[in-house]
N, C-alpha and C positions, 0 to 999 in steps of 0.2 A: 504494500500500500504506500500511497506515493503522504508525503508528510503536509496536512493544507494548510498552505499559506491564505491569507484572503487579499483582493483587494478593496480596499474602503474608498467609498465614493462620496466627498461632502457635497451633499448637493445645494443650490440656490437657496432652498425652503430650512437648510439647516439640518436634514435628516442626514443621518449617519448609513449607508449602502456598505453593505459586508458582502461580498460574490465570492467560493471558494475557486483559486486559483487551480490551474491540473498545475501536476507535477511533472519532471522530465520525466522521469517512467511512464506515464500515462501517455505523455507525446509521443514516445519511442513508440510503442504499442500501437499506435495511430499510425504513424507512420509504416509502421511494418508491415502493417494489414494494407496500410494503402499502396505499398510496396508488390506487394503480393497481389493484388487486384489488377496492379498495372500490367506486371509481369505474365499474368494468365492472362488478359483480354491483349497483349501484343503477341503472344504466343496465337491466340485464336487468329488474332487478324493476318498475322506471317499465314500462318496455314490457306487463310481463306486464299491471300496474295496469289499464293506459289498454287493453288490448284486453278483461280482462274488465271494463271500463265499459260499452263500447263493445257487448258482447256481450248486457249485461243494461239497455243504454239509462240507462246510466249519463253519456255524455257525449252532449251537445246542441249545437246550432246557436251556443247562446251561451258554449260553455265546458263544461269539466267539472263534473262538479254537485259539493255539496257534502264529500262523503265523498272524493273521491279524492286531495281536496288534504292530508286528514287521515292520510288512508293513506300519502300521499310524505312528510310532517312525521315520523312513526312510523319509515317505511325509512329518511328520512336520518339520526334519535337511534340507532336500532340500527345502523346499518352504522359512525355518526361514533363513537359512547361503548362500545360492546355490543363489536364486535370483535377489538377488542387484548384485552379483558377475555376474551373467550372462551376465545380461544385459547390464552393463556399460562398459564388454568388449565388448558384440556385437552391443550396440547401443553407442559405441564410447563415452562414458560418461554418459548417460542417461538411466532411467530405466523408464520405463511406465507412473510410476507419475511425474519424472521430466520431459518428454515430454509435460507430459498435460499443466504441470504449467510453461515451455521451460525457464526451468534450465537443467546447464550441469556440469558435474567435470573434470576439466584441471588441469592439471601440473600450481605449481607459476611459472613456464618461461612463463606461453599462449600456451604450445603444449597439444597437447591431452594428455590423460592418457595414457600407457601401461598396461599391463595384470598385471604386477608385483605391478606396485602402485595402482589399484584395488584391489588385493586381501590383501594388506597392510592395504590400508584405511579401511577394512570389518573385516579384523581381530581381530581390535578395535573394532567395533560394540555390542560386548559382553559387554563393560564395560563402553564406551558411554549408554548401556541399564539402567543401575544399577541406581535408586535398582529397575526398570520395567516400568518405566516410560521415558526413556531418562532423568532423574533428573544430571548426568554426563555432558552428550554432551549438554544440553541443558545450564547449567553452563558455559559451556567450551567456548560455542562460543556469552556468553553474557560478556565475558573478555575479549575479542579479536574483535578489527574492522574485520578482515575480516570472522566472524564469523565462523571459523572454530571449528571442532570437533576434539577430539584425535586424531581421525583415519585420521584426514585431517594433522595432526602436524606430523603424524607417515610417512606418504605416498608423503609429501608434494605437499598437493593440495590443489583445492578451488573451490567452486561452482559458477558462475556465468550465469548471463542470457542469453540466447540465442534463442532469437527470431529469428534468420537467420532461424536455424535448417537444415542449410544446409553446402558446401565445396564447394571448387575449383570446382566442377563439374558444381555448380548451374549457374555460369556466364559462363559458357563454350560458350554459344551463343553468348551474349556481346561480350566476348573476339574476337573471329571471326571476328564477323563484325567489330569488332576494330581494328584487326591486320594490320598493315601495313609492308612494306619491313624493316626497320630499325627495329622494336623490332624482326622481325624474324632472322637477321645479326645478332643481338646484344643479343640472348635471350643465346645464350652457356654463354657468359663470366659472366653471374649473378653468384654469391657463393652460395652455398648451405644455408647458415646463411642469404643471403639478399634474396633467393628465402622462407626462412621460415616467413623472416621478411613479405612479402609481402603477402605470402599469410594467415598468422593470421590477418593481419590487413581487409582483404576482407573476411576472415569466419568471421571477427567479427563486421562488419562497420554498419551494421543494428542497433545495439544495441546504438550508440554512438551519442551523442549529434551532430548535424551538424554541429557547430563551430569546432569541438573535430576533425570531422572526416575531414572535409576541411583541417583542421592544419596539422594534422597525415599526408593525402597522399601528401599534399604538401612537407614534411621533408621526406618521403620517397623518393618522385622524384628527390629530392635536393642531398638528399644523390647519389641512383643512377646517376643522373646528373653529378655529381661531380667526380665520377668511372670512368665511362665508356663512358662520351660523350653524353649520349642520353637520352631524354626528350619527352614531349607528343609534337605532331606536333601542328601546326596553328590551331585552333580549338577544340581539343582532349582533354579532360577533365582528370585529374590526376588522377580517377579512372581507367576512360575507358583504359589509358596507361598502368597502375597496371596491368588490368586484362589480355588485350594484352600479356603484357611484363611475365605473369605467364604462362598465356596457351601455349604460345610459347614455354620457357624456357621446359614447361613439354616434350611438343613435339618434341623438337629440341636435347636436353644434356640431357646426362648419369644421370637423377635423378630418385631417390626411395622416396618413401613416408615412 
């Protein structure tokens, strides 16, 4: 088990954000698996390559003709550069192996990544490699608590655990049956900055210790409390309110993701 560091996020509203950090073991593990995924789907695609050579007399007595060495040069820049880039845009910070091992890459504020700090963080990836062993990145993020890589210093981001592996969509039920008429009145006047606060702290509440996370939505409701009036009802758990008070918000005012 990898030892958790956290990162703490002070945010605007004064709430204190505790996210656990992955560990390099955890990364290595990620990467292995992603290593392995690469390795078997260029294996698949060499094969597919050399039969339709083969098929259209593409390979001969004395070798494969010229195109197909061009076509494996091609498979091996997309599956080597193209991959991690893919997928941590389309799977919102995770690639295959970071799923398995449910790790993810955030922004150091707690927001997800963009397209642009993905391709930042990967751009390093060449020299985190060097000399082909990760012997670089592996350096890098044994001098630094939040064990980051270049590419994480470049892009300014960090790996963290996530075990949710889910968003605001996931509690959408909850939220429902939680809503009452007050957080529906009350859900326009949240900021856009305490609509983020609120809902990093619910993609991320799985992962956190239950003193951590008791504390967290307490100082969240306090803060809104203190805004705007409004508080979880007689009964209503400072989650259940959170998630109310988001799903509304989403439904009710002019917000984008």
């Amino acid at each position: 088990m990898d030892p958790i560091d956290k990162l703490t996020i002070d945010t605007p509203e004064q709430i204190t954000l505790e996210l656990p950090l992955a560990g390099i073991g955890s990364r290595f593990i990620a990467f292995a698996l992603d290593s392995l995924l690469q390795a078997a789907a260029g294996f698949l695609i060499f094969l597919i390559v050399i039969m339709l050579a083969s098929a259209v007399g593409g390979v001969n007595m004395g070798g494969v003709s010229s195109f197909v060495p061009l076509l494996l040069i091609l498979m091996v820049f997309f599956l080597r550069w193209c991959y991690f880039v893919f997928f941590e845009i389309r799977w919102n910070g995770q690639t295959p192996g970071k799923r398995m091992v449910k790790i993810r890459v955030i922004k150091e504020s707690g927001r997800p990544v963009t397209a642009l700090e993905v391709l930042a963080r990967n751009l390093l990836r060449p020299i985190d490699a060097v000399p082909g062993s990760y012997a670089v990145g592996l350096v890098c993020m044994m001098l630094n608590k939040q064990n980051k890589r270049l590419g994480d210093y470049v892009a300014g981001t960090v790996l963290i655990y996530d075990k949710a592996g889910g968003t605001i969509n996931a509690i959408r039920g909850a939220g429902e049956r939680s809503a009452d008429m007050a957080t529906q009145s009350f859900a326009a006047r949240i900021s856009p900055e305490e609509l983020k606060l609120v809902e990093t702290y619910l993609n991320r509440r799985s992962v956190l210790d239950v003193a951590v996370r008791r504390r967290m939505a307490e100082q969240i409701v306090a803060t809104i409390r203190k805004r705007i009036g409004i508080g979880p009802e007689a009964g209503q758990s400072a989650d259940a309110f959170l998630e109310a008070l988001a799903l509304n918000t989403r439904d009710t005012a002019d917000y984008r993701r």
